[in-house]
C-alpha positions in Angstrom: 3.5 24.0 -15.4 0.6 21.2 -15.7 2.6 17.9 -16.3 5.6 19.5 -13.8 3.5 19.9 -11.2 1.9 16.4 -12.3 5.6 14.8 -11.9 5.9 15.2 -8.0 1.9 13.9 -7.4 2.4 10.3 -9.0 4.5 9.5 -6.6 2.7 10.9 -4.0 -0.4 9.1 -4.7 0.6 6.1 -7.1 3.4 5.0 -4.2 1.6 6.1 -1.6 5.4 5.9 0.1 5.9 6.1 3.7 8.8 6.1 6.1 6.5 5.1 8.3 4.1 3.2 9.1 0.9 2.5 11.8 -1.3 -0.5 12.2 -3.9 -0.4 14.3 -5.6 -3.9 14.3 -8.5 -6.4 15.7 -7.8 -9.6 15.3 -8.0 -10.2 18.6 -11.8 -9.8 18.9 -12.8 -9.7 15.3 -16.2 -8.9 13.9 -17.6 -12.0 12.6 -20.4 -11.2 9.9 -22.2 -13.4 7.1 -21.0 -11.8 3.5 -24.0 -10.3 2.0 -23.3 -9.8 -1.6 -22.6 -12.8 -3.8 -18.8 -13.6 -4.1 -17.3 -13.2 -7.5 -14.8 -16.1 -6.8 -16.7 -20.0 -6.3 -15.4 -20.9 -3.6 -14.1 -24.6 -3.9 -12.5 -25.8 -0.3 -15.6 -27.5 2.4 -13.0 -25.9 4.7 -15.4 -23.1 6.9 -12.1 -22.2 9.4 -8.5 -22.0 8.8 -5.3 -22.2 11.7 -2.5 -20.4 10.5 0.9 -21.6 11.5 3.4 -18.7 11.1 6.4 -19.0 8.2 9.3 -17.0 9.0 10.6 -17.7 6.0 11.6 -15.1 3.6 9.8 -15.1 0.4 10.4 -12.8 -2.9 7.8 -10.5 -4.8 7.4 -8.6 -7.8 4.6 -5.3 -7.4 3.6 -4.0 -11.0 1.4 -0.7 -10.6 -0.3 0.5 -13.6 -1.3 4.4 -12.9 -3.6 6.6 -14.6 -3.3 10.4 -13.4 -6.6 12.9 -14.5 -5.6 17.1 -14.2 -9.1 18.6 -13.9 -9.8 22.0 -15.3 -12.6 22.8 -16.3 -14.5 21.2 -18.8 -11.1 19.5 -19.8 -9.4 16.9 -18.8 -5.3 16.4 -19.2 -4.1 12.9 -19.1 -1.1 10.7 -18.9 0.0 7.4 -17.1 3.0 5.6 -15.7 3.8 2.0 -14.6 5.9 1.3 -11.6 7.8 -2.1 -10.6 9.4 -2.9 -7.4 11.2 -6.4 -6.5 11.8 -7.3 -3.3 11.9 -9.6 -0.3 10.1 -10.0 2.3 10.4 -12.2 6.0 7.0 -11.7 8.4 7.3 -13.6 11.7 4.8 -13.8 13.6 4.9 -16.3 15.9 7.2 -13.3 18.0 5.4 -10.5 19.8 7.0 -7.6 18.1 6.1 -8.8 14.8 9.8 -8.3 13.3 9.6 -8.0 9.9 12.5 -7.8 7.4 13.3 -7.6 4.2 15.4 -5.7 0.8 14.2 -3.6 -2.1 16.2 -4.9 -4.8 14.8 -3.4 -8.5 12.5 -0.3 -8.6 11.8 1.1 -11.9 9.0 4.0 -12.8 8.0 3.9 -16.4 6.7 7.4 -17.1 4.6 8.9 -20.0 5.8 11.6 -22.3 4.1 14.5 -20.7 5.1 13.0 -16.7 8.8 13.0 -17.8 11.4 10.5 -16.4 11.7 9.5 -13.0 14.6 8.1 -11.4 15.3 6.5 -8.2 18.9 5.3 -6.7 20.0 3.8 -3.3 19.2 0.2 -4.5 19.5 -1.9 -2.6 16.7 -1.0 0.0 17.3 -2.8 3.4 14.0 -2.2 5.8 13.2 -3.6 9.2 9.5 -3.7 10.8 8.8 -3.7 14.5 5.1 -3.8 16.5 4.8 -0.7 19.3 2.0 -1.1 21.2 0.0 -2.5 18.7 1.1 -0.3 15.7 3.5 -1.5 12.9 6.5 0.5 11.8 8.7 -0.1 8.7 12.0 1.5 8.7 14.8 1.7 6.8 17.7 -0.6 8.8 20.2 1.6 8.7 18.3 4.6 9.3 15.3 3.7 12.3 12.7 6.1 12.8 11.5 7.5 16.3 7.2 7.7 16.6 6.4 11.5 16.0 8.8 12.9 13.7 8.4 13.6 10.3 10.4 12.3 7.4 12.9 14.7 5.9 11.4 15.4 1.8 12.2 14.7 -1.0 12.5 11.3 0.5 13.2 8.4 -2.8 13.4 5.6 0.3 9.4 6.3 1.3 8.5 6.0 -3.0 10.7 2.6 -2.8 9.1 1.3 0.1 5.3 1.7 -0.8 4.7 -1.2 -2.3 6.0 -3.6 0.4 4.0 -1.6 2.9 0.5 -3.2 1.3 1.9 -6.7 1.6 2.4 -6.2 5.3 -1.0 -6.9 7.4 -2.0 -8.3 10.6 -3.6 -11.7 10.0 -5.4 -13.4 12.9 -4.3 -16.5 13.8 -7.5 -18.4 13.4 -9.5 -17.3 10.7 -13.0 -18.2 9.5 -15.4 -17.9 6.3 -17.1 -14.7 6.2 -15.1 -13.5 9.4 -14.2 -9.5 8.9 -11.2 -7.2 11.0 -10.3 -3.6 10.7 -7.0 -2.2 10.2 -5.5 1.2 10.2 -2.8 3.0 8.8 -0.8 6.4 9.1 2.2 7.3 7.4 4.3 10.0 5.7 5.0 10.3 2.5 6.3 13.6 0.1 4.9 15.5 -2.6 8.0 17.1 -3.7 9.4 19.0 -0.6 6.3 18.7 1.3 4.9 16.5 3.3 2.0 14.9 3.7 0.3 12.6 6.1 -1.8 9.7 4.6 -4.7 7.6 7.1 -6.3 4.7 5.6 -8.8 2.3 7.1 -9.0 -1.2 6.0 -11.9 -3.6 6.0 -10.9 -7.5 5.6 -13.3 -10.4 5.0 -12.8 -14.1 4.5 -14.2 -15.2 1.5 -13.2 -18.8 1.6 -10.7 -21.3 -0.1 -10.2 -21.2 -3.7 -8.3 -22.9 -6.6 -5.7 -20.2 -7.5 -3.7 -21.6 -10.6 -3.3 -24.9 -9.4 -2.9 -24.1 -5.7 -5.2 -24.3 -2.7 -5.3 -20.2 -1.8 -8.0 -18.5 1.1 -9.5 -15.6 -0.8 -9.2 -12.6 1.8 -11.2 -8.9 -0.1 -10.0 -6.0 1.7 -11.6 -2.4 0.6 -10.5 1.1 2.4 -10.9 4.9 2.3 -7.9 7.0 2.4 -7.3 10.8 3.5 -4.5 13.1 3.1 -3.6 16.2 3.7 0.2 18.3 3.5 1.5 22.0 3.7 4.6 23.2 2.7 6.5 25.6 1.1 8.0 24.8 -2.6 10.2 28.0 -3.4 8.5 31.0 -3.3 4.4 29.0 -3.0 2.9 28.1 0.2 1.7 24.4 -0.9 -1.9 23.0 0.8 -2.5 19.3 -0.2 -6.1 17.4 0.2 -7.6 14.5 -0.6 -9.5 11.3 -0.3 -9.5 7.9 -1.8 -11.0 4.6 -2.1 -9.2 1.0 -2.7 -11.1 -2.4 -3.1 -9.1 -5.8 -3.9 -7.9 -9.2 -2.8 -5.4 -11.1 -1.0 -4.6 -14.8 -2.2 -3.1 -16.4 1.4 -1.7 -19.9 1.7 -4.2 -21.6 3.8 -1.5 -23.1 6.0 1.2 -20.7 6.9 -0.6 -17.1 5.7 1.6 -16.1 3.6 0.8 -13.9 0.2 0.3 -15.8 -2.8 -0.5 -13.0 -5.0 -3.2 -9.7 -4.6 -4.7 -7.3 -7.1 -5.8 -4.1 -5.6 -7.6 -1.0 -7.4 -7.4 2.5 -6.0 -9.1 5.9 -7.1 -8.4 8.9 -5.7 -9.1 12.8 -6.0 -6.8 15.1 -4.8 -6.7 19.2 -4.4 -3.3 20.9 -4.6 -3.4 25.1 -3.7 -0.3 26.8 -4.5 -0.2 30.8 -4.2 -4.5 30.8 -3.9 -4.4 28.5 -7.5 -6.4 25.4 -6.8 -5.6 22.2 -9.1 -7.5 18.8 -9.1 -6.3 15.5 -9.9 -7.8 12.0 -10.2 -5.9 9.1 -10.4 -6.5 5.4 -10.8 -4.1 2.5 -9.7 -4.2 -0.9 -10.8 -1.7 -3.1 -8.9 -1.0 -6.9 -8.7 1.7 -8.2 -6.6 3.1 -11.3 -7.1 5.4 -14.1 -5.2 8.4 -15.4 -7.5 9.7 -17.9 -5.1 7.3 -20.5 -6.0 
């Protein structure tokens, strides 16, 4: 019952999947602050401010999450972990005012532990399109759009395949600046098992400056977040309640010219409470992730 139950939550909270997606940004007016902790990363570029000159290009990418999931009971402590891969492509324009973004899921592979189990996914490929309502990002699968305020059917393997793309995508400013900081926002759904469950997350990014990234001139952009979720259901014959909260801290490697990601490593821990039929269960889990670009 542990490790089956433990099967439908890594994809919840390793994938974080959603069918959709909300941005609500401020690059417009940004907060410009002085960084007051030293930076781990010298900084190498005299460059203090950066103009980015969109590239609608697409570009290709390879996400690699390495997941360690905790079950909580008592004084003892059940674990197991899982990796997950995802290639796909990716085109970000934003030089238009809807922001289209485009793109394809084109591998996806979960390797599970022995007490997980297997996980499978099909439907590859993905094809997805992004569009900006009133200030709020939305990533879709193309052939299947989704309308703002309606709630993704569950099981849903298109909202696990599409996670990983969704933390490339965020809202850079056009003119950027060392030690320069903007808030984003996100809300999404995503499924644990046949229930779902909405996840908010609030992003803090600040300019850290221009680095040497193996061999290439990169601007060093450290984003950290807090997430919530929070899902009923029914699974059977059990009423399901979901809770939880997380933290992510990480950065984004940019090209200094056109924006677009290099390479990021991001880190996220999260607990989680999962009530079926009055039973409470707690999870934590720890994600390491590093996307990459292949096209280079």
């Amino acid at each position: 019952m542990l490790y089956r139950r433990a099967r439908l939550v890594c994809p919840l909270l390793a994938l974080l999947g959603c069918a959709r997606s909300s941005v609500l940004p401020e690059p417009a007016a940004p907060e410009v602050s002085v960084a007051s902790s030293p930076v781990s990363t010298p900084v190498t570029g005299s460059t203090n401010s950066w103009t980015i000159v969109s590239n609608s290009d697409p570009h290709t990418y390879t996400s690699v999450s390495q997941i360690v999931l905790e079950h909580i009971s008592g004084s003892r402590t059940a674990r197991d972990s899982m990796t997950v891969q995802t290639q796909y492509s990716l085109a970000f324009d934003r030089t238009n005012e809807s922001i289209p973004i485009s793109g394809r899921v084109d591998g996806f592979a979960i390797q599970a532990g022995n007490r997980i189990g297997p996980a499978s996914q099909s439907g590859i490929p993905v094809l997805f399109s992004g569009r900006v309502t009133k200030g709020q990002i939305a990533i879709d699968p193309a052939s299947e759009p989704q309308v703002a305020g309606t709630s993704i059917a569950c099981p849903n393997s298109w909202s696990t395949m599409i996670s990983g793309v969704r933390r490339n995508v965020f809202l850079l400013p056009s003119q950027i600046s060392r030690g320069m900081t903007w808030i984003d926002s996100t809300s999404s759904m995503t499924c644990h098992g046949s229930t779902p469950v909405s996840l908010t997350n609030r992003y803090t990014y600040r300019v850290i400056g221009e680095i040497n990234r193996q061999g290439t001139s990169a601007i060093l952009i450290e984003r950290t977040g807090k997430s919530l979720l929070n899902g009923q259901g029914s699974e059977g014959q059990h009423r399901v309640a979901i809770v939880g909260e997380g933290s992510t801290s990480g950065g984004f490697h940019i090209d200094p010219l056109t924006g677009v990601l290099l390479d990021a490593e991001d880190k996220q821990e999260t607990k989680l409470i999962i009530t079926s039929s009055g039973r409470n269960q707690k999870f934590a889990q720890t994600i390491r992730e590093r996307i990459t670009r292949t096209d280079r």
